[in-house]
Every structure is written in C-alpha cells, then in structure tokens.
C-alpha positions in Angstrom: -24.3 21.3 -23.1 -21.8 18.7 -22.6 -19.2 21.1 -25.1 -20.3 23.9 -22.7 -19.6 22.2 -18.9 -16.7 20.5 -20.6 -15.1 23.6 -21.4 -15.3 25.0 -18.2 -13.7 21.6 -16.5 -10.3 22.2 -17.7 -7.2 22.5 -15.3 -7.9 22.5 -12.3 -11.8 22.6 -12.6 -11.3 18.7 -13.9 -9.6 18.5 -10.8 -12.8 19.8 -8.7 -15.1 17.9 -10.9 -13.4 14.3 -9.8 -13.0 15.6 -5.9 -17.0 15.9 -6.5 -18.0 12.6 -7.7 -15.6 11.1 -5.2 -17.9 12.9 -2.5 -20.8 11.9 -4.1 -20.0 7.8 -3.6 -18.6 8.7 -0.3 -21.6 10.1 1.2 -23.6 6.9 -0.4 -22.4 5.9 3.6 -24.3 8.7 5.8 -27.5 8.1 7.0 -30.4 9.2 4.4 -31.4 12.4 4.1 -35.2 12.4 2.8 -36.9 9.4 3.3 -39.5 8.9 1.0 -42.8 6.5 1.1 -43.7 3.5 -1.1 -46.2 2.9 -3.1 -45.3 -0.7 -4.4 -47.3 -3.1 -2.0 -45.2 -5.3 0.6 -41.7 -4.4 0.3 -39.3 -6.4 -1.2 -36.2 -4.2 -0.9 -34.5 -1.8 1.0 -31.7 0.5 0.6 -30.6 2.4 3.3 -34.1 1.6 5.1 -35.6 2.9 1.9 -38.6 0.4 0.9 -38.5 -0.9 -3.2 -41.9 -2.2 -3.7 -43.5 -5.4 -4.5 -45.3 -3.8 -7.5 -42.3 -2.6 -8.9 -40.1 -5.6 -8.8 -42.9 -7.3 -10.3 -43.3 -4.3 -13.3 -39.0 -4.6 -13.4 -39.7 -8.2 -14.4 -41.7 -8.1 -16.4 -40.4 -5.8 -18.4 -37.2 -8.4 -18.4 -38.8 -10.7 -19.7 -40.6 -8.9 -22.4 -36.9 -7.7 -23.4 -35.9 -11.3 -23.5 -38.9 -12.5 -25.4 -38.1 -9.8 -28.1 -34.6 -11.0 -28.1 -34.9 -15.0 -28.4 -38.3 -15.5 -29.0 -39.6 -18.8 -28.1 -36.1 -19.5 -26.4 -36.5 -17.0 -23.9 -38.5 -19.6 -21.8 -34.9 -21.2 -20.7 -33.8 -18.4 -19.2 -33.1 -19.3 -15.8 -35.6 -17.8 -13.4 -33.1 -17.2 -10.2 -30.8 -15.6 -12.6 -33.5 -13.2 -14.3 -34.7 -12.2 -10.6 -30.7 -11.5 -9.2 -30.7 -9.4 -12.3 -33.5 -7.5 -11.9 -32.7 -6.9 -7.9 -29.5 -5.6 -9.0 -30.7 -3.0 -11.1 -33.4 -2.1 -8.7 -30.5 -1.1 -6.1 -28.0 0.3 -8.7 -30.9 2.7 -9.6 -32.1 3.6 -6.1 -28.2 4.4 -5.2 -28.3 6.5 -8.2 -31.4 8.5 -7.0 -30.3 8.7 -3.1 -26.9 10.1 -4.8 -28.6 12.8 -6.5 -30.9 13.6 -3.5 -27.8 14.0 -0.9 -25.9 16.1 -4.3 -28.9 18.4 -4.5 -29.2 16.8 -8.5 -32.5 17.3 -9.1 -34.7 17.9 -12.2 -36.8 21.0 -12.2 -39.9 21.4 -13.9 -38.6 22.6 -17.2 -36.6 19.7 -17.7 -39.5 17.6 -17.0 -41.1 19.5 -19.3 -38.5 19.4 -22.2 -37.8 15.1 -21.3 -41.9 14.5 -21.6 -41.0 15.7 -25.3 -38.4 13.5 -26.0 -38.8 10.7 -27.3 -34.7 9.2 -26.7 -35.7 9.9 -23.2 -39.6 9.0 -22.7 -40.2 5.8 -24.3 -37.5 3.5 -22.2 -39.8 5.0 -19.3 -43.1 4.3 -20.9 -41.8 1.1 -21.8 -40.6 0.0 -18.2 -44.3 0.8 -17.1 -45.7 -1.1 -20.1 -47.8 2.2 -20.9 -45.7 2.6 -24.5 -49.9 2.4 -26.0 -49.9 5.5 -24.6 -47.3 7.0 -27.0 -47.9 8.5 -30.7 -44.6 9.5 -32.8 -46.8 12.0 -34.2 -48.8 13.7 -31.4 -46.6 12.6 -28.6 -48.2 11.2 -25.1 -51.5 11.0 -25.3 -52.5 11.6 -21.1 -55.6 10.1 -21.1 -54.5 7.0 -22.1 -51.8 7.4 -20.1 -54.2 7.9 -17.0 -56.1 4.9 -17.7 -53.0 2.6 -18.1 -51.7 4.1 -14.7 -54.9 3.3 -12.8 -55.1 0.0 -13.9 -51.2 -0.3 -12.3 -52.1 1.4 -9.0 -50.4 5.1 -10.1 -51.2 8.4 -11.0 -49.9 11.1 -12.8 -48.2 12.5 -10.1 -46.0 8.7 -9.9 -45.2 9.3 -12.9 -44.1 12.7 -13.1 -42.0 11.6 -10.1 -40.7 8.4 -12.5 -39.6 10.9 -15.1 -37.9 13.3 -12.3 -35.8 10.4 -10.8 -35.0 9.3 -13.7 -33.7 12.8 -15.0 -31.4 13.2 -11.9 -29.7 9.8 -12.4 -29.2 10.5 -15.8 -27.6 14.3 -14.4 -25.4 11.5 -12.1 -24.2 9.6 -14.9 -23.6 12.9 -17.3 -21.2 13.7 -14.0 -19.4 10.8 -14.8 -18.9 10.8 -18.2 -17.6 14.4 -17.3 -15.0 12.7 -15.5 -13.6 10.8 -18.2 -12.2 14.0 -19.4 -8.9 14.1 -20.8 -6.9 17.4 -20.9 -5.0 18.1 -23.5 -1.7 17.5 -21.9 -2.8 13.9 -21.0 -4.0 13.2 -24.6 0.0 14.3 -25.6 1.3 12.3 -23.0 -0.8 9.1 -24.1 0.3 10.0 -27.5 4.4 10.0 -26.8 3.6 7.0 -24.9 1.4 4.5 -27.3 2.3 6.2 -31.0 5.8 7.3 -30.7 8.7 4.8 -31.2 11.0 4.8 -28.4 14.9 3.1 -27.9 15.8 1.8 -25.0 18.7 0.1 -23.3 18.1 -2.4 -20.4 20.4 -3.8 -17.9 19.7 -6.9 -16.3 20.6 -8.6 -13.1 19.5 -11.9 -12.4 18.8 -12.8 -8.6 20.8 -16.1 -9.0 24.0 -14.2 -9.1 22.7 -12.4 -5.7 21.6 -15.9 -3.9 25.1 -17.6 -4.8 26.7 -14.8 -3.4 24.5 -15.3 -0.4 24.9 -19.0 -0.4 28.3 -18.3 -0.3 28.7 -16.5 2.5 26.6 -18.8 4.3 24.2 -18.2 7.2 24.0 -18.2 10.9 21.9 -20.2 13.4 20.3 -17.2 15.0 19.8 -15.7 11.7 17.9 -18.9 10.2 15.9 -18.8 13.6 14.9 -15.3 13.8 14.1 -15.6 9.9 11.6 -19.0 10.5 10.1 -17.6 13.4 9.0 -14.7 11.6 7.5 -17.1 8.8 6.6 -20.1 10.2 3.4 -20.4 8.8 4.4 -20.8 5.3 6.6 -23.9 7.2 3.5 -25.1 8.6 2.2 -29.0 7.8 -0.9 -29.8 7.0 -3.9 -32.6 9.1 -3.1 -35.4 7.4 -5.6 -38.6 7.9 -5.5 -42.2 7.6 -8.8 -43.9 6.9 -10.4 -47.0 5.1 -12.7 -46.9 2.4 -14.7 -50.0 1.1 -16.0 -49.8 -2.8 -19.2 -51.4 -3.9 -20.5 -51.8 -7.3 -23.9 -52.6 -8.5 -23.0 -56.2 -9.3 -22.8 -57.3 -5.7 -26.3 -55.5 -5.3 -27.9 -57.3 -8.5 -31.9 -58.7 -8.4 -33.7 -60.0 -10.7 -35.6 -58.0 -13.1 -39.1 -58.9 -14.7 -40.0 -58.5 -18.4 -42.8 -55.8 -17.4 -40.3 -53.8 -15.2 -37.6 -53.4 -18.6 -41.2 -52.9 -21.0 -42.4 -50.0 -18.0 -39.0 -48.4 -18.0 -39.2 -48.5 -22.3 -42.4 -46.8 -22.2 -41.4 -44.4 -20.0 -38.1 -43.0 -21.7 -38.4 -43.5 -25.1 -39.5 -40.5 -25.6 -36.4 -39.2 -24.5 -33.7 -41.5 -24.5 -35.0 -44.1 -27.4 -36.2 -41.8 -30.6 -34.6 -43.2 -33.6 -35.9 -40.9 -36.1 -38.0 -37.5 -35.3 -40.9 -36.6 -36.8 -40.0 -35.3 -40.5 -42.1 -33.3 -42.7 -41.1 -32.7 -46.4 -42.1 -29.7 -48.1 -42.5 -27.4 -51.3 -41.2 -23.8 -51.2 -41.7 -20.9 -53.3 -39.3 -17.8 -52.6 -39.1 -14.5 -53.6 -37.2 -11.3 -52.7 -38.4 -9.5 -49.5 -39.0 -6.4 -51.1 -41.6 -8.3 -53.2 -44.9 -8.7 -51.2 -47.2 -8.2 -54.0 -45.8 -11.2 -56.2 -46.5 -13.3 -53.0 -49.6 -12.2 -52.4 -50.5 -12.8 -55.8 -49.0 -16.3 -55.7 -50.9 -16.8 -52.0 -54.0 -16.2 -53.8 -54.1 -18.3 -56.6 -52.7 -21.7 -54.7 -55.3 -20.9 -51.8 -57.8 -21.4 -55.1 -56.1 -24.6 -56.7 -52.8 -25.6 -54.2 -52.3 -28.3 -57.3 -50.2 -25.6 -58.8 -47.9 -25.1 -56.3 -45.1 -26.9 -58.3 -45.9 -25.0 -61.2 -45.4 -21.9 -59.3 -42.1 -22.5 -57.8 -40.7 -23.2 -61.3 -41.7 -20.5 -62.7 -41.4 -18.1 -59.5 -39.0 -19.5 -57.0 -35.7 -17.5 -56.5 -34.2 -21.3 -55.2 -33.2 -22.5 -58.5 -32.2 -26.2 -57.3 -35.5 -26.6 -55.8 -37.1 -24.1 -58.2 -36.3 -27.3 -60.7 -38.0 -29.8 -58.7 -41.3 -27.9 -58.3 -39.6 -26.1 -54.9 -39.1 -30.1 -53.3 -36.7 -30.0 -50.3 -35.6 -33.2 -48.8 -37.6 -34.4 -45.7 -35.9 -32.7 -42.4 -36.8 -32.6 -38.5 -37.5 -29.8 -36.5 -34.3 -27.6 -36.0 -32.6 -27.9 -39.3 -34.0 -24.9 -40.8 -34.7 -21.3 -39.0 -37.4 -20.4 -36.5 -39.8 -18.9 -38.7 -39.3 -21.6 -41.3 -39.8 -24.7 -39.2 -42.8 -23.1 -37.4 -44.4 -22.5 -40.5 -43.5 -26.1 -41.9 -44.3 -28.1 -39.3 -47.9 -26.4 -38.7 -49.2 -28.0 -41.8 -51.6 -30.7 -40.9 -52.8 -32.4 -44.1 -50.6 -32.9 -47.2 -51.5 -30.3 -49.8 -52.0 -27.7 -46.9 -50.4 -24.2 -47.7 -48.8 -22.0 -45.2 -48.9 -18.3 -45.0 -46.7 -16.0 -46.5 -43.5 -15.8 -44.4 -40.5 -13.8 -44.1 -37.3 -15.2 -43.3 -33.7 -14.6 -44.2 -33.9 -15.5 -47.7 -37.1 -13.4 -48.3 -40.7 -14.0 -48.7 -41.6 -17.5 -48.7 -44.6 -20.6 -49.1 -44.5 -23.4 -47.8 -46.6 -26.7 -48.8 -46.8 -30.0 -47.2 -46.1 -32.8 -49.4 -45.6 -35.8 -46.6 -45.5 -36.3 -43.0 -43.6 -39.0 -41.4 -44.1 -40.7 -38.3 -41.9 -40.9 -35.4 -40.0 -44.2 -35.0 -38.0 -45.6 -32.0 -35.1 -48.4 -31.0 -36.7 -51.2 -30.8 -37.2 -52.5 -26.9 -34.5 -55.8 -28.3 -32.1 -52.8 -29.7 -31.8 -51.5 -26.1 -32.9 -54.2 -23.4 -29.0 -54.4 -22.2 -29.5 -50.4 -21.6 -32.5 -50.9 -19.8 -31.3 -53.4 -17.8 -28.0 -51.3 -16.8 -30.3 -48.1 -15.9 -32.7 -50.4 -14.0 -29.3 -52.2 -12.3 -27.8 -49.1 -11.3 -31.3 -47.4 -9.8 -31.2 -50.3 -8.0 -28.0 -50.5 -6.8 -28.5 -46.9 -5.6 -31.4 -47.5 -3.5 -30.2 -50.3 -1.7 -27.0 -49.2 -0.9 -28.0 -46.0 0.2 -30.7 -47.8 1.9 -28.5 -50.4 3.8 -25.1 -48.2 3.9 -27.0 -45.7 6.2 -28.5 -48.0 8.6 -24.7 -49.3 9.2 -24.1 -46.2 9.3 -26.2 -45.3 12.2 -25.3 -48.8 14.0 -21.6 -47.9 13.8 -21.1 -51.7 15.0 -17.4 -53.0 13.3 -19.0 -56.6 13.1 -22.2 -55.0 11.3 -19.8 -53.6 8.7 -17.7 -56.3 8.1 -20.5 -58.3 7.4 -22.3 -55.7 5.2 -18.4 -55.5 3.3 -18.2 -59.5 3.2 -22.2 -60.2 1.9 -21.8 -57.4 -1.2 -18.4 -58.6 -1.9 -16.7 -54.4 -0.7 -13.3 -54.1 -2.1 -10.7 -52.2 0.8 -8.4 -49.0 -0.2 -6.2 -47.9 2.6 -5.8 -44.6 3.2 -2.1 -43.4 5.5 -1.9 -39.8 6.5 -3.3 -38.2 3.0 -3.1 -34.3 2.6 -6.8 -32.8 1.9 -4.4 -31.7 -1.7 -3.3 -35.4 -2.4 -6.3 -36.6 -4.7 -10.4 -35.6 -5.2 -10.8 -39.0 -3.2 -8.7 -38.2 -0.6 -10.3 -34.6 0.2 -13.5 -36.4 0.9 -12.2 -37.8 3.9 -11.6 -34.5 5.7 -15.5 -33.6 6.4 -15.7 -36.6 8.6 -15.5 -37.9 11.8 -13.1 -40.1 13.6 -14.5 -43.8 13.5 -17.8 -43.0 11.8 -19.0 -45.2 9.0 -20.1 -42.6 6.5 -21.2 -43.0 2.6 -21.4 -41.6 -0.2 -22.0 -42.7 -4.0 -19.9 -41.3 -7.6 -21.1 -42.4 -11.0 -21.8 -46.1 -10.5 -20.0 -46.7 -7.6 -20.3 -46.7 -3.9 -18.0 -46.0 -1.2 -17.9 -46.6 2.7 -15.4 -44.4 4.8 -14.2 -44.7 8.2 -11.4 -42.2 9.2 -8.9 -43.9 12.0 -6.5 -41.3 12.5 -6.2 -37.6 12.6 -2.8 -36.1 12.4 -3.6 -32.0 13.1 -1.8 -29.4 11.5 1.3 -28.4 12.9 4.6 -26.0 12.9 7.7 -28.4 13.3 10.7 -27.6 14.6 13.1 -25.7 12.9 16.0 -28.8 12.4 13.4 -30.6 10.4 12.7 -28.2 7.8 16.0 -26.4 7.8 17.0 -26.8 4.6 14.3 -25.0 3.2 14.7 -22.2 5.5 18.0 -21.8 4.2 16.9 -21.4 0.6 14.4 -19.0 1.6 16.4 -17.0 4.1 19.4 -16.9 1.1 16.5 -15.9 -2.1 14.9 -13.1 1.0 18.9 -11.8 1.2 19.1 -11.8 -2.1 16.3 -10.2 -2.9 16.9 -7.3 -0.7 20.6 -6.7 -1.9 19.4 -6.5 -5.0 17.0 -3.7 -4.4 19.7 -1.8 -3.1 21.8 -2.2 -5.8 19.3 -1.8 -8.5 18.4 2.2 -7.0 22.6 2.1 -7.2 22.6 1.8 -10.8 19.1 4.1 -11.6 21.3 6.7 -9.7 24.1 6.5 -11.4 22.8 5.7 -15.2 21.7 9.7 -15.6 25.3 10.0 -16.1 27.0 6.6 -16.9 26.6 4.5 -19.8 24.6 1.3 -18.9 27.2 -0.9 -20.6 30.4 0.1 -18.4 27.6 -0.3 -15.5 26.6 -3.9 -16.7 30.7 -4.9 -16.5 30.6 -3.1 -12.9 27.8 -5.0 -11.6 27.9 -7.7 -13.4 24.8 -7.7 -15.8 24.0 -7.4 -19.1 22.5 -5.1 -21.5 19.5 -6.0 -24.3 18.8 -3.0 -26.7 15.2 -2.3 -27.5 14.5 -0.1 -30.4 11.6 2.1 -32.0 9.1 0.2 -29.5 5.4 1.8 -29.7 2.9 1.2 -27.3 0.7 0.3 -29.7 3.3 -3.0 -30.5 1.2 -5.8 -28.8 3.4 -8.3 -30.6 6.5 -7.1 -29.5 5.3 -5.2 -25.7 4.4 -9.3 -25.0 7.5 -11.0 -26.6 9.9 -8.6 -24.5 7.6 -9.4 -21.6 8.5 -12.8 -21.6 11.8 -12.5 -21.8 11.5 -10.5 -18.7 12.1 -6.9 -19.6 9.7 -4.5 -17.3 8.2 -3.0 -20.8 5.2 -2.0 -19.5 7.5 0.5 -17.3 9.5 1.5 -20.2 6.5 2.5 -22.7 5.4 4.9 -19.7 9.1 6.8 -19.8 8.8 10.2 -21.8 12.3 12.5 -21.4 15.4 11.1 -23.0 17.8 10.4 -20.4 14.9 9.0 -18.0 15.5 6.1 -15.8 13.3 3.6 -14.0 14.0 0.1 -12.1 11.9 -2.8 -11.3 12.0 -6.1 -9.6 10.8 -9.3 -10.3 10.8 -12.9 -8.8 14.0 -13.9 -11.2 15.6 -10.8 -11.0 15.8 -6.8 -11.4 16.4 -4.4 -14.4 17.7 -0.8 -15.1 15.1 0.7 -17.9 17.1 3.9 -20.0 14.8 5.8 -22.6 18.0 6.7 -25.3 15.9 8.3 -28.3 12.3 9.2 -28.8 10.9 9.5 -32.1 9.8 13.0 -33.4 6.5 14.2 -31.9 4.5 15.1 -35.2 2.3 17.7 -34.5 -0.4 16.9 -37.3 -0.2 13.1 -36.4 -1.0 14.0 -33.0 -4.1 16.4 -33.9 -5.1 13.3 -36.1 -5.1 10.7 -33.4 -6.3 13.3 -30.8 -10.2 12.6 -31.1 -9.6 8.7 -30.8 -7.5 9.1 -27.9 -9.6 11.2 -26.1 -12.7 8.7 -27.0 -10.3 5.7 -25.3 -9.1 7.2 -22.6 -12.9 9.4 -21.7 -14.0 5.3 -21.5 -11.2 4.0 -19.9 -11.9 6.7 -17.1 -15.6 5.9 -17.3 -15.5 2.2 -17.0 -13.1 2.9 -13.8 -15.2 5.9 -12.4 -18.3 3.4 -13.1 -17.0 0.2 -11.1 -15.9 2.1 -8.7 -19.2 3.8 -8.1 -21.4 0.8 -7.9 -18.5 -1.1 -5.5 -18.3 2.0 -3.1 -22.2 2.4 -3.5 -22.6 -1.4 -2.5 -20.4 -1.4 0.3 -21.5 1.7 1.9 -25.1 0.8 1.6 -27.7 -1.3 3.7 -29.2 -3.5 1.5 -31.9 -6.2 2.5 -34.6 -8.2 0.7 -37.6 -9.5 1.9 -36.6 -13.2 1.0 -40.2 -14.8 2.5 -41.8 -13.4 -0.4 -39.0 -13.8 -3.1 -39.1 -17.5 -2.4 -42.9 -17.4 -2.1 -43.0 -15.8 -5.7 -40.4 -18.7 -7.1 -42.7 -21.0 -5.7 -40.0 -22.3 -2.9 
C-alpha cells in the first residue's frame, strides 16, 4: 500500500502531501470539533477541554511498569516514580493529539479495517496488552470474545470501548503512515544527496581575515558622534552589573562541641552499622554442576538422583560439569557475596537454607545449572573501637547543625548588632569581607545576592556554617560613555569591519565566475587554500578543514563546476569555488540509492516528528488534575 500511495506522491503530489501534514499540526490550534465523553472515572487530563480518564492513566501505568518489570526485573523497583508518571502523561497527550488530528483530517478507520486489524496480530496484541486482556488472545484461534468480555467487565468496558480502542488506534497509526510518507525522497533529491556526500569534489578557497579590515578601520580612526551614536544603540552590552559588599562570619563544629556519652556513640553504632559499618557481607559458598542449555534431560536426570542422595553432588559435577576448573574440585566455587555473580545465579544461591540443600534447575548464561550449599557465613562488622572517631565526627557535626541552625536563626530574627557580635565572639566566628562582588565572581559570592540589606541570614555547606549580612548595594547601571570608551572603540572598529567585509566578500563571489581566485587573492589581499577530491562522507577531513576555518559545510552543498558561495565568520570571510567534480557513476549511484533514500526518508521523519509533537504542544490546552496526581503519589 505504502509502494502504491508512494507512487502516486511524486512531483508535485510530494509537494501536496507535506502542504497536508503541515495543515494537519496547524489545525491542532482550532477549537475541537467533536467532543467526546469519558469513561475513565475523575479526570486527570485534558487536551483541548477533552477529559483523559483516571482509569486510564492508572491502566497506562500499569502497563509501564509491567514493561519495566520485564525489562530489569527485580531492578525495576528503582525506577523513579515522578519520572514513570511524566512519562506516562506524556504519552497519554502525544496519543490524544494524534486522535484529535485524525478527527479534524477526517482519518478514520472504517469497519473493514477494524475488521482486518482484529486479525492481526503485529497490530492487536500491543492493544490487548495495554488493557492487560493479552489472556484473551490464542496464536492459534485468535481473540477469544468471551474472555475478552469478561476481562473488560472486570475493567469497567465493553466491547463497544474496545472496538473504539482499536478504531483510534487505527487512525493514529493512518497519522503516522502520513508521515512516514513525508519522508519521501524523489529521485532528483536522492542524485543530489549523492553528488553532494559520495562524489569527490576540488575546491579553491579564498580567505580574508577581519584583522586586515579592523586595522584598516583602526587606521582611519573614528569620530565622537560616531562612537556615540554606536554606544547608544548598544549600551546594554556596556551595562555594569549590582555589585554588593557584605560580611560573612564562618563557624565550624568545634566552637559548637558537647560532650558525648558512651551510650550516645554505642546508639548511633547500632543504628548504622548496617549501613555504614559491614565489614564483610554475608557469603555463601557453593557447588555447581553445568550443562549446555539445550540439555534439559541430562539435568533433569542429574536433579533427580541428588534430590535422592545430595552426597553425590561432587561426584556429579566431575563427571557432568561443563566448568572444568570447578568440574575438578567436585564443582567448588570460592565463597562470594551477593552481586558477584548474575541474577538468576545469586537468587538461586543464596536461597539455600541448610548446607547440603539443592537448588532447582536454573538457566543462566552459561546454560543449565545446580547449585548446592556447602557453607554459610555470617555477617561481620567494624568493630565499635575501629570506628568510635567516625562516630564521634557524625555525632559532632549533627550536632553542630542543630545548634547553629538553632541559635543562628533566633539572631537572625533579633537582628540586634550586639546579639551578633556576641553570638560571633562565644563560638569563636571567623570574618570574610566581602567589597562590591559581581553575582559571577565566585559560588560564595552569588549567595549574597538573594538577600537583604542589613539582615543577618544563614546558611550551612558541608561542615561549615556561615552568617551573612549584606551592607551595601551598588545597582546595575549604564556608565557614561568616557568611562568605557575604549571598548566602544574596539567594538565600533570589529562592527566596521565586519560590515566592509561583507561588502567585499559578494565583490569577489561576483566576480570569481569569471576570475581566477588567485589574481583575486593579490587584489584583495587574501589568500587561497586548495581543497581536493573532498566527499561528504570525509568526517575526518569535513572537521579538520572546519577548524581551520574553511565554510566546508557550504562547499560540500555546491553541485555545478564554476559555482560560487561566500560566508562570514567571527575571524573572518571566505570565497568557496567548486573547480572539478568527480564523475557521477551511474551504477554507483543506483547502488547507494536504497540507503540514501532510507537516510534521508528518517532524517525527514525525525524532523516532520519533532516538529509535530512541538507544534501539537504549543497549540494545545493541556491541564492535569494535580490534586489527585499528588494524592496518588501519596503527597
């Protein structure tokens, strides 16, 4: 079908088809044109006044996080909720858009398509899947809709909601096939990308740096009104900054030190050594018996007869284990913690209770595998000596926190200078001066332009604390042209510049169709750089010319020999002559053609896609019902 439309797209139908998508993501703006009803309990989104359902946001995550449970397994617990529920809002509206495009296009899916996407499976099972009904699915016999029915009661939906499913989901698939039908190359383009990334091209480039052009410039000098005329139009880049003067007192948790009992250091070891004082995990060592994964029936066997005697389990592995260096040692590993060995593996291990015990059979990378216990050993920890002076540190600094915050706030709210200076003088506050800082002069610095004049304010970093009082504010200003004249001048003389340069540079494009670019170069003072045989395809050398300045992301776009083009940079301007252009090679090209039609098809795509979803998104009213989303995080 795709062959078929594509086919009829050519020329100037391409043409219409991208004018019709455009329209399609403009009218994403008007007002909606059917409004439809929802079925999904309290709302909990709307696009363009069109209510998304509780009931469906809840089905949308949940079919998330069965996604991410199949993914990571046991790891898909630390996936961040917030970000799984952004997620899942943002493909609720990109797939509403889609539907309200294909409502206000007239895409719609008519019965026999229904008909024809109920029978295929590509289609069908991401839908059953989304509503957790895949039960009702057989490879064989298809959808069984009695099951079906059931698992749609139990979810609040008939039939009917899901034909409707299946409908809207046909018509934004008929969107997205637009699309992809937009990434269509013609065959003129493909021969134009072709001469431009496959074909080796030689080029000469003249170069004018603006150095020459601001000497000249400097040279000639500049007048009064012409420097004032030129920093009234930019004073703001002339502008300086608030600056602020302040002082800021620094405490540390010495000056704040009590004493500490024995039972408050043993409290605060009981507490955290389970996660700051392990010295060694828990390790298990165990015997293993591998064999190949295609090999269930030797396993099985082997299951059997160590379920009857597990004394033989050595014996076994010798004679059975593919792990020849363990196979040796009756299948011993050395002891290990959780996490050293795979998933599977370690879950397996470390669910043996007794020594002796035999696991099931697993299946892991290597194969097929059994696992028994031969020795647990305990978990051990630092001894409370080994880390008293890191208890005591913790503890100090806790402290130290408390207290300061405590006590730096109420001098805070007294704002009384005597208060302060005796707060400063009791826990020993050592001064840093502050005169008329930039917010940009240091992280420390930057602080000090959230507060206010003369207010004591505080604030702690790592295991320090700080007091600030600003004294001064010096507000931005524009100063007077004498005191900042000199820069002026070297703007006003690199603007000159910059401009003569453009006026020459469209001097020398004009008149390199017919003059040779080195006689040009003496003229106007340049010079030349030859480029040959560069493809577009020469990453290496595209990026080693681009540092040296040379527009080559201009010149690989030239096609006729004889073509010119100019550009302008910050450090100068250059004159870009294609000279030669390698042979196009007809059966080359019809070699390459496929694979560039397939880059440029998603090149277009990508585009045509982020531009969709912006356009949709900015034209749209979106809202969410944020009482229940934070009810549902538990906020």
């Amino acid at each position: 079908m795709i062959t078929l439309i594509r086919s009829k797209i050519m020329g100037a139908h391409a043409y219409l088809m991208w004018a019709f998508v455009i329209f399609v993501i403009l009218s994403l703006g008007l007002p909606g044109v059917m409004q439809k009803s929802s079925n999904g309990g309290p709302w909990i989104l709307k696009v363009n006044d069109q209510e998304i359902g509780y009931n469906t946001f809840v089905r949308a995550i949940q079919t998330q996080e069965q996604i991410a449970r199949q993914k990571y397994g046991p790891m898909a617990n630390m996936i961040n909720q917030k970000a799984l529920y952004t997620q899942t809002l943002d493909g609720l509206v990109y797939a509403e858009l889609l539907d309200q495009t294909a409502q206000k296009a007239r895409v719609s899916a008519s019965g026999c398509s229904i008909e024809s996407a109920l029978a295929d499976p590509r289609f069908i099972i991401p839908i059953l899947a989304q509503l957790h009904a895949l039960p009702a699915y057989s490879w064989q016999t298809g959808i069984d809709m009695r099951m079906l029915r059931k698992i749609l009661s139990e979810k609040g939906m008939t039939i009917a909601d899901f034909d409707n499913e299946v409908a809207k989901a046909l018509s934004q698939d008929l969107i997205q096939q637009m699309v992809f039908i937009a990434g269509y190359a013609p065959s003129f383009e493909l021969r134009s990308e072709y001469k431009n990334s496959m074909l080796g091209k030689s080029f000469r480039v003249l170069t004018l740096p603006l150095s020459n052009f601001v000497a000249a410039e400097q040279a000639a000098g500049a007048s009064k009104p012409a420097l004032q005329a030129f920093f009234d139009l930019h004073k703001k880049n002339y502008s300086e900054p608030e600056k602020r003067s302040a002082t800021v007192w620094e405490f540390t948790p010495a000056t704040f030190a009590s004493a500490l009992t024995d039972k408050q250091i043993e409290s605060y070891y009981e507490k955290h050594k389970e996660a700051a004082f392990v010295q060694d995990p828990v390790k298990i060592q165990v015997r293993r018996i591998l064999v190949g994964a295609e090999d269930r029936a030797t396993a099985q066997t082997l299951k059997a007869a160590l379920d009857v005697d597990p004394t033989l389990f050595a014996k076994k592995a010798q004679e059975h284990s593919l792990d020849k260096a363990s196979a040796a040692n009756g299948g011993l590993l050395q002891p290990f913690a959780r996490g050293t060995h795979e998933s599977a593996f370690d879950k397996a291990a470390f669910l043996l209770n007794a020594p002796g015990a035999i696991s099931d059979i697993i299946t892991t990378k290597d194969g097929l595998e059994i696992l028994q216990l031969v020795k647990r050993s305990s978990k051990t920890y630092k001894p409370l000596t080994a880390v008293r002076t890191e208890i005591i540190d913790a503890l100090s600094l806790k402290h130290f926190n408390d207290a300061f915050e405590l006590e730096g706030k109420r001098i805070a709210r007294q704002n009384d200078k005597n208060a302060l200076e005796a707060f400063v003088a009791q826990h020993h506050g050592v001064m840093i001066p502050y005169k008329n800082v930039t917010r940009e002069s240091s992280v420390q610095a930057g602080r000090l332009f959230g507060l206010q004049l003369d207010m004591p304010t505080l604030f702690i970093e790592k295991d320090k604390g700080y007091i600030a009082v600003v004294t001064a504010i010096e507000p931005s200003s524009i100063p007077a042209l004498s005191a900042v004249e000199s820069r002026v001048a070297k703007d006003f003389f690199e603007d000159q510049a910059a401009k003569k340069l453009a006026v020459v540079l469209q001097e020398i494009k004009a008149k390199a169709a017919t003059e040779d670019l080195h006689s040009l170069a003496q003229q106007y003072k340049g010079s030349v750089t030859t480029v040959k045989n560069l493809k577009g395809t020469d990453t290496a050398s595209i990026e080693s010319y681009k540092k040296s300045g040379i527009p080559v992301e201009t010149m690989v776009q030239l096609e006729m020999i004889g073509a010119v083009s100019a550009g302008q940079t910050a450090t100068g301007g250059s004159v870009v002559k294609l000279e030669a252009l390698e042979k196009f090679d007809t059966k080359q090209f019809q070699e390459a053609k496929s694979s560039l039609a397939a880059s440029l098809q998603q090149e277009r795509m990508q585009l045509t896609l982020v531009g969709f979803i912006a356009s949709a998104r900015r034209n749209a009213t979106i809202k969410q019902n944020d009482a229940l989303l934070n009810n549902m995080r538990g906020q």
